[in-house]
N, C-alpha and C positions, 0 to 999 in steps of 0.2 A: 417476438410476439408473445412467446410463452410467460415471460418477465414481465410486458406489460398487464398481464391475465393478472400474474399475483398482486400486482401494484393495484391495480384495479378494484380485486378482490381484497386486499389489505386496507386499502381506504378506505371501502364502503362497510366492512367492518368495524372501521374505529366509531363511523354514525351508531352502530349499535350494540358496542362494545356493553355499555353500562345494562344492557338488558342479555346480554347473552353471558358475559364473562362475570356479573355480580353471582359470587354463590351465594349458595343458602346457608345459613348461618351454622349447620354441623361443617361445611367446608371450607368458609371461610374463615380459616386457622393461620397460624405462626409461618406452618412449613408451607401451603401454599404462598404466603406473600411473600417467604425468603425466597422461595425457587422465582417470583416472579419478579423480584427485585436482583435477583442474580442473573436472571435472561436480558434483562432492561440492561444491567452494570456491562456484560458483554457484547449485546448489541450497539450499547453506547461504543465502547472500546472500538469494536468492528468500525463501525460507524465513521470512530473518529478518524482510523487509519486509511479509510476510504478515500477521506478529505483530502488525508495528509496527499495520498497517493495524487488525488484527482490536480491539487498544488501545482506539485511535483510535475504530473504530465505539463500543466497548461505552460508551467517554464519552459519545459523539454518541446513546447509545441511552439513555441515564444522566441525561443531558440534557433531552433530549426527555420521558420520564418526571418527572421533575420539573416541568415546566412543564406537561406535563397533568395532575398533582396542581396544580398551582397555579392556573391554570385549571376545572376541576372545583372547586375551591372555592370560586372568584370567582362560577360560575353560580349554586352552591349561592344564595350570600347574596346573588347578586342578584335572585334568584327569591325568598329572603325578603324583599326590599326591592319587589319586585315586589306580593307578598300586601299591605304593609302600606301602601303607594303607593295601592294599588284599594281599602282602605279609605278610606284619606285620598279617594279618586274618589267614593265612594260617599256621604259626608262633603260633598263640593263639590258635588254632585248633590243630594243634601238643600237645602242651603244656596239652591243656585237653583230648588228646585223653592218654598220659602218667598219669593224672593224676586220669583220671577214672581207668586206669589201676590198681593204686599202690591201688587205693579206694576199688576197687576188692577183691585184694590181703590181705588188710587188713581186708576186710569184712568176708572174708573166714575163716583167723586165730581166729578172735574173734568170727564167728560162731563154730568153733573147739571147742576153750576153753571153751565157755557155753555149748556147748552140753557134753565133757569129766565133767565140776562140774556138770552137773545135772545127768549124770549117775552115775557119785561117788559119790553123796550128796552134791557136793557144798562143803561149809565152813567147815563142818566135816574133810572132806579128809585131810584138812589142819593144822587139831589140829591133827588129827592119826598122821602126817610125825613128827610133833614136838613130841610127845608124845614116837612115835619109835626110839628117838636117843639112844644111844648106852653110851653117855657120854654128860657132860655138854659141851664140844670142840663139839662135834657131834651136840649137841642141836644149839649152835651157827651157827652154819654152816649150820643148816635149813632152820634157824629164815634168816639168811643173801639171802639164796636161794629164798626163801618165794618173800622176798622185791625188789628182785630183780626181781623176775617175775612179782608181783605185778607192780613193776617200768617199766618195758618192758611195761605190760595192759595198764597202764598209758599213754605211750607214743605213742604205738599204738593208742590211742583214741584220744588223744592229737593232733596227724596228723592227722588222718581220720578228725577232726573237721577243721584244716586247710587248708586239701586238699579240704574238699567239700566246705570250703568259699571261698577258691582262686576261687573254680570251677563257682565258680558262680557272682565274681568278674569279671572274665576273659570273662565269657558270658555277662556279662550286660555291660561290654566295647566295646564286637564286637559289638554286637547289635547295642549303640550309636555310634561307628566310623561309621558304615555301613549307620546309619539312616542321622546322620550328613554329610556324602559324598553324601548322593542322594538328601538329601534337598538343599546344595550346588550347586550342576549340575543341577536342577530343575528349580533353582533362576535364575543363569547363564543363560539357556537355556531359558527361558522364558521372561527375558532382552535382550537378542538377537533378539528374535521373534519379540518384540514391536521396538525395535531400527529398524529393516528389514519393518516393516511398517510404520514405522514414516520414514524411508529414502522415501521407494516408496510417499506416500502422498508428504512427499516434492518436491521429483523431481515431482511427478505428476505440482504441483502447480508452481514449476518452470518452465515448458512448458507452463501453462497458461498466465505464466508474459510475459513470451518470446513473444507470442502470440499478447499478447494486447499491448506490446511494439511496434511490429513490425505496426500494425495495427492503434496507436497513432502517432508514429513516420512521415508514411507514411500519416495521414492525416494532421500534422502537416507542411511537407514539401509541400505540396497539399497547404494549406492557404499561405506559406511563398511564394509561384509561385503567386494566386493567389491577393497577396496585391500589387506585384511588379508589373504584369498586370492591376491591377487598375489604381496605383499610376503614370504609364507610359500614360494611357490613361488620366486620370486629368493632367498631365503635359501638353499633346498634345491640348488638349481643350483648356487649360491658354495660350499656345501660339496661337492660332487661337484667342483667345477672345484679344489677344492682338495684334496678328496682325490688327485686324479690328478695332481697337480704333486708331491703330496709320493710317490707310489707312482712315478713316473719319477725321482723327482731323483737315484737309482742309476744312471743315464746320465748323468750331465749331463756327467760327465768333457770328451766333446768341445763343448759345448754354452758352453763361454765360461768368464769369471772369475766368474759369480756362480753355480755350479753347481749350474742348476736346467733344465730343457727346459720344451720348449715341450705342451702338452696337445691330444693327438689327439682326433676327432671323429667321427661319423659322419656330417656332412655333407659340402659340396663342398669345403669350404675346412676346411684345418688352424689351429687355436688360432696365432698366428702369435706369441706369446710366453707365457710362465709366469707365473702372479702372481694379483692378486689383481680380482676383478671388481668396479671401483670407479665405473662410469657407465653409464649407457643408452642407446639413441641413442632419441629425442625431446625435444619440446618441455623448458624449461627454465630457471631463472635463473643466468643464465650466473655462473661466480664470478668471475671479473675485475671485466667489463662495467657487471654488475648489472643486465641487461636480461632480455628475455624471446628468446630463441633457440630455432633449432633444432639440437639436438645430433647430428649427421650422422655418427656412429659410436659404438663403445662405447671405455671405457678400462681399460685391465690396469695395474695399480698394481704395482711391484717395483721394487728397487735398479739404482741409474745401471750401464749399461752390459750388464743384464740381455738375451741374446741375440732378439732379432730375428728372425724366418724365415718364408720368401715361403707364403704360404696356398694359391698352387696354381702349380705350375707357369706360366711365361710370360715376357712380354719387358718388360723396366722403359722405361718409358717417361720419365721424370722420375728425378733422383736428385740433391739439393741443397736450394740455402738457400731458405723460403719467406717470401716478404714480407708474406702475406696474415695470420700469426698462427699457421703448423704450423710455424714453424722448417725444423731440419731433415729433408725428408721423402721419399719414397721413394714409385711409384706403379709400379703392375707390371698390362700389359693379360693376361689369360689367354684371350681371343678368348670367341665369344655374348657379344659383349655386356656381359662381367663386366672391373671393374675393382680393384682395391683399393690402397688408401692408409693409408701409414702414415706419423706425425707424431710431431714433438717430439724424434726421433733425437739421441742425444749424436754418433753414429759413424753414417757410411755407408760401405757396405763392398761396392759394386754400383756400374754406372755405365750412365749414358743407355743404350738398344739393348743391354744386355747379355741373355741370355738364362737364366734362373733354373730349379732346379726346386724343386718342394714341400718345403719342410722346408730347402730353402736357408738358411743365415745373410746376412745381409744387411745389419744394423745392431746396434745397442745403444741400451736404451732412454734415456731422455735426457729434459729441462726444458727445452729449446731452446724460441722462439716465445712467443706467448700459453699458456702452460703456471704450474701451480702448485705442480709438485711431478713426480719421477721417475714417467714411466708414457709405453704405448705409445696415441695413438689410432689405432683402427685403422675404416677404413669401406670397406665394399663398395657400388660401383656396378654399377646394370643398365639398361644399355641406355643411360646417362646421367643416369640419376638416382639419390640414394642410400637403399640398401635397409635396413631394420635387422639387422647383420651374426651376431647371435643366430639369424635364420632358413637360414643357411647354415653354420655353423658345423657 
């Protein structure tokens, strides 16, 4: 519920993005749109892995559906094999209930026949019948009777031994069918169970992707408004700063060989050259380097030699060659605190401890140092640290 709240709430901000996130033109700088092009670049990222992930589930969910179709059909048929098993049981059950039967039957005759020898004596009785023949043909004919009953004992015994192996043959196979069927359906059934919770967990987890999709997504579109709102208000400023460079350049007469002046402000500090606004001061890939830096002023893009002039009043503190990557540069304290520096100078035209005022000339712009091309960098420090010089301007 609370996800929905933000999604909600992140929509109905993208409708009024252009009016809440446009700033105003001292903050609509370099470092805001890098940091909001870098939240956008990671959201995206997030975003995409989201996908990747959300993919990934519907297989694993795709997956898992399949094997519980394939499993629901293994129980089907083995619940038919099951039915047709318990016939066959029912079939083996018959069988022994006939075969205890004849087992009976036979127990009974051969209980007879020992109990008839032992009341006649047994093996006696049987030399008397030979011994009573009448004639040697008679004799034969006992002796053939004899073995022939003997032979019957025989055979009656002979089965009873077969019928009670079969018997027990036949039991210790119901037994395993029966055991082997219900460990079968057990297996079955309990692969089912875990596939039914490994579905729910999935889809669980596919709601949460859904979720933080929707939720990336919407903040995503949220930066992609607010870079446009940036990028429109830096445009609007470039024309304004360019309007005033070409409405002064009817002064410029004292203002140097490239006869343009420098653009006043309503801030503390004066536009310290004419030209064109061509960097921001934050984060950024540096163009030399090719690394990820932080850009510690803004840059005014115009022709070599393009005048120079001090932002406020003060005492230069620095004025020469820089080793560090500004060339030649120029750094002037104005007291509270505030410092500013200028970089890349073709010409200086100021020296250590000299004292300056506002609108002083001072150098020409210049490609000295780590530079790519004609332009002034220009950064304000406060207190010691540097500020983005758009908020003082």
């Amino acid at each position: 519920m609370k996800r929905k709240i933000v999604i909600g709430f992140l929509t109905g901000a993208l409708a009024i993005s252009s009016i809440i996130v446009a700033p105003s033109v001292e903050t609509a700088n370099a470092q805001s749109i890098n940091d909001v092009r870098e939240k956008k670049k990671q959201t995206q990222k997030e975003l995409s892995n989201v996908r990747e992930q959300k993919k990934k589930a519907k297989n694993e969910v795709s997956q898992i559906d399949s094997q519980m179709t394939e499993t629901t059909n293994k129980i089907v048929k083995k619940e038919d094999e099951v039915v047709k098993n318990r016939k066959e049981i029912e079939r083996l059950e018959e069988e022994i209930k006939e075969a205890e039967i004849r087992i009976a039957e036979r127990d009974a005759v051969l209980k007879e026949r020992v109990r008839s020898m032992h009341v006649n004596g047994g093996a006696v009785n049987y030399l008397e019948v030979l011994l009573g023949s009448q004639s040697f043909g008679d004799f034969l004919d006992r002796v053939l009777a004899l073995n022939v009953i003997a032979e019957q004992d025989r055979t009656i015994i002979e089965e009873q031994k077969a019928d009670k192996m079969a018997l027990e043959e036949n039991k210790a196979e119901v037994e395993k069918l029966v055991k082997q069927i219900e460990e079968e359906l057990a297996n079955l059934e309990k692969l089912k169970d875990d596939l039914i919770t490994q579905m729910a967990e999935k889809e669980k987890l596919l709601e949460e992707i859904a979720e933080e999709e929707e939720v990336l997504d919407a903040e995503f579109k949220g930066y992609v408004a607010e870079e446009k709102a940036l990028e429109q208000q830096l445009r609007a400023a470039q024309a304004r700063a360019d309007a005033a460079a070409k409405a002064n350049s009817s002064g410029s007469s004292s203002s140097g060989s490239t006869g343009v002046s420098y653009r006043k402000s309503s801030g503390m500090f004066l536009w310290p050259a004419a030209g064109r606004f061509s960097s921001g001061y934050g984060w950024r890939i540096h163009p030399i380097y090719k690394t990820r830096k932080l850009h510690k002023g803004i840059d005014i893009a115009n022709a070599a030699g393009t005048p120079i002039r001090a932002a406020a009043a003060g005492k230069v503190t620095a004025a020469g060659w820089h080793s560090g990557g500004y060339g030649n540069y120029i750094k002037i304290d104005h007291g509270n605190g505030y410092v500013t520096l200028y970089a890349h100078l073709s010409s200086i035209s100021v020296r250590k401890g000299q004292s300056v005022s506002a609108g002083q000339h001072i150098g020409g712009m210049g490609t000295t140092g780590s530079s790519t091309g004609n332009h002034l960098h220009f950064e304000v420090h406060k207190g010691g640290s540097t500020v983005d010089p758009l908020n003082h301007l």
